[in-house]
C-alpha positions in Angstrom: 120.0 117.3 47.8 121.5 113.8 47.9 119.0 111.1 49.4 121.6 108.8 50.4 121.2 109.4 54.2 117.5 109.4 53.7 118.3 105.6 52.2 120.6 104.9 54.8 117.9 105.7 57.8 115.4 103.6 55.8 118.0 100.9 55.5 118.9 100.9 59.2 114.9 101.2 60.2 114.2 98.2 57.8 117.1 96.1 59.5 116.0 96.9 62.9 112.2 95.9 62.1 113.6 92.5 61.5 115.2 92.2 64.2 112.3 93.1 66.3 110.4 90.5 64.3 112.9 87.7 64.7 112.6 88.5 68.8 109.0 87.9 68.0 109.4 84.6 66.5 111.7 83.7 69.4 109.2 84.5 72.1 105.9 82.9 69.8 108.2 79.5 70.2 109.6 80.0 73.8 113.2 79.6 72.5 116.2 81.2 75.0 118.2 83.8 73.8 120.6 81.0 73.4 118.3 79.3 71.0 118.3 82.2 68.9 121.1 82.8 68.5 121.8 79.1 67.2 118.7 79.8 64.8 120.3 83.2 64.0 123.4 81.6 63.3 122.2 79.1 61.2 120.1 81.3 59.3 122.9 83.3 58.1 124.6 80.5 57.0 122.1 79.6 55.3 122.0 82.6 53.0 125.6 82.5 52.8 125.0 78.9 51.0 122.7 80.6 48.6 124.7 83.6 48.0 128.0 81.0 47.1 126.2 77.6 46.4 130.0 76.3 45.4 131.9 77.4 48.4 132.4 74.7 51.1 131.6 74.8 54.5 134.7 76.2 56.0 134.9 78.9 53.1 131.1 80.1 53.9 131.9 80.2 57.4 135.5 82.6 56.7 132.7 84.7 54.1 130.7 85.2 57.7 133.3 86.3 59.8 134.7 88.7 57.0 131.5 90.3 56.9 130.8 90.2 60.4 134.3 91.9 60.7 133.9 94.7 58.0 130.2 95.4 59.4 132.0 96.1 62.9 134.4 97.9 61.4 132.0 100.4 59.8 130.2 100.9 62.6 133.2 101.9 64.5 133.5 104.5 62.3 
C-alpha cells in the first residue's frame, strides 16, 4: 500500500497549521488583513531570495508568480 496520500494529508495538515499560526501572529500584533498580507508577501520573497541568491529582483518576483500559477493550477485539478 503506497503512503503517498498518507504524505500528502500530512503535507496539506502541516501547511494549514502554518497558516493558522501566521493568523496568530497577525492578531498577537493587531495587524489588518491588509498588513498581512504585505508581511506575507514579503515573506515569500524573502525565501525566494534565499532559494536564488543570484536572481534579481524582477526574476524572483516572475519565480513567485510561476509558482503561484502552477500551485493554482494543481489545485484546479
Amino acid at each position: 500500500m503506497s503512503e503517498q496520500p498518507l504524505d500528502e494529508a500530512k503535507r496539506r495538515i502541516k501547511v494549514e497549521q502554518v497558516v493558522r499560526d501566521f493568523f496568530m501572529v497577525l492578531d498577537q500584533h493587531h495587524l489588518t488583513l491588509e498588513e498581512g498580507m504585505v508581511a506575507w508577501n514579503m515573506l515569500g520573497f524573502t525565501m525566494f531570495q534565499e532559494a536564488y541568491p543570484e536572481a534579481s529582483h524582477d526574476q524572483i518576483q516572475q519565480q513567485m508568480l510561476g509558482f503561484s500559477q502552477q500551485l493554482f493550477e494543481s489545485r484546479r485539478r
